[in-house]
DONUMI-802689 format. One line per 2 residues: their letters; for each residue x, y, z of C-alpha. Coordinates in Angstrom, 3 decimals. Example, Ala and Ser with C-alpha at 12.3 -4.5 7.8 and 13.67 -1.06 7.14 Angstrom:
// residues 2
AS) 12.300/-4.500/7.800 ~ 13.670/-1.060/7.140
This chain:
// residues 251
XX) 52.004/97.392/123.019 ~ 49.659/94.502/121.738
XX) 46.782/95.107/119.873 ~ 43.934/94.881/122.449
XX) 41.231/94.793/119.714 ~ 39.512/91.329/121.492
XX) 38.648/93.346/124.772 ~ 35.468/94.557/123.198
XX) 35.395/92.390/120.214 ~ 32.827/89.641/121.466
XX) 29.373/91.300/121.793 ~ 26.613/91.794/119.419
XX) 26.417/90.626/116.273 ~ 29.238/88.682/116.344
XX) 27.803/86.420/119.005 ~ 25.315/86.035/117.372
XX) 27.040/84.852/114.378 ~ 29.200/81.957/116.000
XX) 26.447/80.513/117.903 ~ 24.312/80.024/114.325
XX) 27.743/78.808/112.551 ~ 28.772/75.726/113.958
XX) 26.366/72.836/113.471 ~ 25.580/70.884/116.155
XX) 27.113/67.576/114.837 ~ 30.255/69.516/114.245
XX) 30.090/70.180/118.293 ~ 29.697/66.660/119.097
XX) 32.061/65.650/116.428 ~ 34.820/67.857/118.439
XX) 33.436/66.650/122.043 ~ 34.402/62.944/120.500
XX) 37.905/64.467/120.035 ~ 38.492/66.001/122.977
XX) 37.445/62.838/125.056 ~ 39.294/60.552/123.065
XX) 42.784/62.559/123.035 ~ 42.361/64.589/126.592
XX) 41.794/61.004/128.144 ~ 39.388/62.024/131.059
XX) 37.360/60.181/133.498 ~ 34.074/61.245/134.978
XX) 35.387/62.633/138.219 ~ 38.031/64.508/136.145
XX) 37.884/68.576/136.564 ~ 38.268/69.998/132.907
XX) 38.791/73.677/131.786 ~ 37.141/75.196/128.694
XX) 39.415/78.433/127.866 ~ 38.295/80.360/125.917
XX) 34.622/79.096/126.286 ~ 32.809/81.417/123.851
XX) 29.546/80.820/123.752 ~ 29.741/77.296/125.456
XX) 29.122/74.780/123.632 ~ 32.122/72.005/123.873
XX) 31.481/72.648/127.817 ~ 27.707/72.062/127.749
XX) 28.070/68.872/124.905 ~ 30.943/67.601/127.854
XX) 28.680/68.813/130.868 ~ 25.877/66.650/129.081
XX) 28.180/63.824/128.837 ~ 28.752/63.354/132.746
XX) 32.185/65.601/132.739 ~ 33.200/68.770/135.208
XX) 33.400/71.792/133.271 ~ 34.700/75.300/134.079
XX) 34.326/77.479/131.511 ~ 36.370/81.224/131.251
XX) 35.717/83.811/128.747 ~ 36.316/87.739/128.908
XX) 33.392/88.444/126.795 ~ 29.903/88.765/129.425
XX) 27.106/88.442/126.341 ~ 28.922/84.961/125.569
XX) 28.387/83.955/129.218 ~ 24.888/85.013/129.547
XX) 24.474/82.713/125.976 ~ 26.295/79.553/128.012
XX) 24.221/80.177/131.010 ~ 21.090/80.209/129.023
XX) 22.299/76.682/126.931 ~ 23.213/74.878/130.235
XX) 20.237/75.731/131.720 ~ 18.057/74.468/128.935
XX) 20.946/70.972/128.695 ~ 20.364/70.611/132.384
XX) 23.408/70.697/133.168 ~ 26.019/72.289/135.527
XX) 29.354/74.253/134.452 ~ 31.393/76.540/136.361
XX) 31.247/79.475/134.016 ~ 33.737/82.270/135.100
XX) 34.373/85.997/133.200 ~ 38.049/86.533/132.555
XX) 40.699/87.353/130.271 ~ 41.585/83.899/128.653
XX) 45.354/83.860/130.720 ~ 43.697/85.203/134.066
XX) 43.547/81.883/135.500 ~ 44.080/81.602/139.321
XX) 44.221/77.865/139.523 ~ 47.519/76.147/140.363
XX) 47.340/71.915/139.252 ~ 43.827/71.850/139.525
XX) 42.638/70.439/136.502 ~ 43.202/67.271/134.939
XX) 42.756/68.277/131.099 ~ 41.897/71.848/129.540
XX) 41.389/72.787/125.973 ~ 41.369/75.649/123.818
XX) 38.660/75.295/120.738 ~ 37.440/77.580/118.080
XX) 40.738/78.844/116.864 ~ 41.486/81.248/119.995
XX) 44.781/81.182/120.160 ~ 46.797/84.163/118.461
XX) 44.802/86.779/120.139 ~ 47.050/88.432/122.633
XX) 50.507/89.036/120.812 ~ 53.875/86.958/121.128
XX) 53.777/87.135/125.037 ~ 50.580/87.174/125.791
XX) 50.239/83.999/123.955 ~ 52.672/82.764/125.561
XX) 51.211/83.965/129.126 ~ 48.368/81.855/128.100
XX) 50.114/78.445/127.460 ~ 52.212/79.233/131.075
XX) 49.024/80.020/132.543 ~ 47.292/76.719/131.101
XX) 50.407/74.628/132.216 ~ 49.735/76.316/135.713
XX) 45.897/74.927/136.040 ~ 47.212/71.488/135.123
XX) 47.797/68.936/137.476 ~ 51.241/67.191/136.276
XX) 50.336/64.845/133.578 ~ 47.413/66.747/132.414
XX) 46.514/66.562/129.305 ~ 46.103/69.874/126.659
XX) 44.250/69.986/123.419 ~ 44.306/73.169/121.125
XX) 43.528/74.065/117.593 ~ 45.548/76.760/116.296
XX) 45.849/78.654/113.142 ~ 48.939/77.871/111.925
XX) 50.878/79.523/109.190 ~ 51.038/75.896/106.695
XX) 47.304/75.994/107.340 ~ 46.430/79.548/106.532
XX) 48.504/80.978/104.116 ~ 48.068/78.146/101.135
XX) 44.128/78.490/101.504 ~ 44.559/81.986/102.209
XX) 41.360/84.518/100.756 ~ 41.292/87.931/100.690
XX) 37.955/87.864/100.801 ~ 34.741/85.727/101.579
XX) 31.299/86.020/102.715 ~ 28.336/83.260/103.732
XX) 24.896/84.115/105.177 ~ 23.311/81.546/107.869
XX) 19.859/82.289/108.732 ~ 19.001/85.896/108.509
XX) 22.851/87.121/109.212 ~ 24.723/88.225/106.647
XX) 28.659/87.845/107.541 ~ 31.422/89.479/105.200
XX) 35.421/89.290/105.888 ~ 38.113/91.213/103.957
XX) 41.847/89.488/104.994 ~ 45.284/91.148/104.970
XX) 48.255/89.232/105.852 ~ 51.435/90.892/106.766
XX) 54.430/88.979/106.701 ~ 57.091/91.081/108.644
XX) 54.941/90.678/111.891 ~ 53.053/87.831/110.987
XX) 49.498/88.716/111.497 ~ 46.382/88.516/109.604
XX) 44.137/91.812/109.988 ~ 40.440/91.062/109.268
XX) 37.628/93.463/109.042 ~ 34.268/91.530/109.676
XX) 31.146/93.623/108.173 ~ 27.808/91.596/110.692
XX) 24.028/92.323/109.185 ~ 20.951/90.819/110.614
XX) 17.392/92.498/109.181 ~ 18.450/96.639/109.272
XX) 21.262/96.250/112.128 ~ 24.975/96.500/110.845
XX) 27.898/95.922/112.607 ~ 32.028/96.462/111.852
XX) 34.249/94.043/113.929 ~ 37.934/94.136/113.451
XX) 40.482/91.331/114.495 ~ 44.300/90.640/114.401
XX) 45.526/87.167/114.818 ~ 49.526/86.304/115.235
XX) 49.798/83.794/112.431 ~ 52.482/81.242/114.188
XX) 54.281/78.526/111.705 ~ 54.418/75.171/113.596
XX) 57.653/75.221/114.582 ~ 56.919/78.177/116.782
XX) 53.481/76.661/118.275 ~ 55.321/73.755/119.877
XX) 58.571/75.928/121.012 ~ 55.640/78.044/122.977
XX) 54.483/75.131/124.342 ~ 57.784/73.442/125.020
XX) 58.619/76.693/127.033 ~ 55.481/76.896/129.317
XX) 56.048/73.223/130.181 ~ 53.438/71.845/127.777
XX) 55.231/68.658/125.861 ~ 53.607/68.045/122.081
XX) 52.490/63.935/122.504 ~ 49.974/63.447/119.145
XX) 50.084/66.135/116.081 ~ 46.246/66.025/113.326
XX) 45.388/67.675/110.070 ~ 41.573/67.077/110.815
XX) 39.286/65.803/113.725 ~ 39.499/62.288/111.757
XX) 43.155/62.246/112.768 ~ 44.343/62.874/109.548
XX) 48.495/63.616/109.448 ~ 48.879/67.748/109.738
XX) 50.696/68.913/106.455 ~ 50.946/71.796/104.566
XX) 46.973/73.127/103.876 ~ 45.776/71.192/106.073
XX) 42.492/73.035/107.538 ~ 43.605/72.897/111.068
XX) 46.827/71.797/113.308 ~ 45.557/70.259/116.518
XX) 48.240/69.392/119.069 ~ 47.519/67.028/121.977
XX) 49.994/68.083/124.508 ~ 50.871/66.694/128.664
XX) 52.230/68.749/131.368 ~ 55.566/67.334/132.421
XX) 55.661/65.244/135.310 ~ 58.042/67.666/137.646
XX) 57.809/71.177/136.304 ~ 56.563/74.238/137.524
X) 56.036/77.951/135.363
């Protein structure tokens, strides 16, 4: 059985946390990447998966684009809510598990941002991809950061720690190699409040990634090492794969 630790993994804290992390020009740095490599118009439908906390969605939504947004965790949603409301802006913000997705070629682009794939064990990742490929209209377009094995392991830490406002955030890392996972335990502190998170990611190498993708119908066009399009290597901090839904096939 997988290792269901993300059902009640996003609350607290740890929202808290990852909406004070990420910078704002980091968030329009990555909206410039997804428009540029996702290649859609403004009457283009476009599905945020999963959508955290919101803010690629609202940055889009702000932009003239049609957002949906899906994420299991309900203190995330009430956070996007609240930040589209005070954008003025629209998105279709739906609670789900990130491979309940109902649509069938719906959507003309989706993406998956934040480093949120790895989550649900070998097939339940894959479930996810088939069920991305699924919400895609034929020729839609797929954009996903993942945390790929030549990007973790050389930079790996055991350990690490930063502070960003008044939280306090501490991770101890363990990688096993047999299953390929990564086991963190996350220690949140904000004033006297405390909180223990734990989280397993499947650590995929590359080859794997695009096999996954090449099975749920997903075809790897474009390969980066970085949002300035830098080549993806070994240590490079991310592996973002621009990928199109064949043509003629159904999973």
């Amino acid at each position: 059985m997988a290792d269901e630790w993300w059902k009640d993994f996003f609350d607290g804290l740890i929202v808290e946390f990852w909406q004070a992390v990420v910078p704002e020009e980091t968030t329009r740095a990555e909206a410039d990447f997804l428009e540029k490599h996702l290649r859609f118009g403004p009457e283009s439908r476009v599905l945020d998966v999963p959508c955290g906390a919101g803010r690629h969605a609202i940055e889009l939504a702000a932009r003239g684009h049609r957002l949906t947004g899906v994420d299991i965790s309900r203190e995330f949603l009430v956070a996007a809510r609240a930040g589209a409301l005070a954008r003025g802006v629209t998105v279709d913000w739906r609670q789900a598990e990130m491979r309940d997705l109902p649509w069938s070629s719906e959507f003309d682009a989706a993406y998956c941002a934040g480093s949120s794939f790895g989550f649900l064990g070998d097939e339940g990742d894959a479930a996810f991809l088939r069920a991305v490929s699924r919400a895609l209209k034929p020729g839609g377009r797929f954009v996903a950061d993942f945390k790929a094995a030549e990007s973790i392991l050389p930079n790996f830490r055991e350990q690490y720690e930063m502070r960003v406002g008044e939280i306090e955030f501490r991770a101890r890392n363990s990688y096993d190699p047999i299953q390929g996972t990564m086991e963190s335990s996350y220690t949140v502190t904000r004033g006297e409040r405390t909180e223990k998170k734990r989280a397993v990611h499947r650590i995929y190498t590359a080859r794997e990634i695009f096999r996954m993708l090449s099975d749920a119908a997903l075809s790897a066009c474009e390969t980066f090492g970085s949002l300035d399009g830098d080549p993806f290597r070994l240590g490079s901090p991310t592996l973002l794969i621009v990928a199109s839904k064949s043509d003629s096939t159904s999973v």
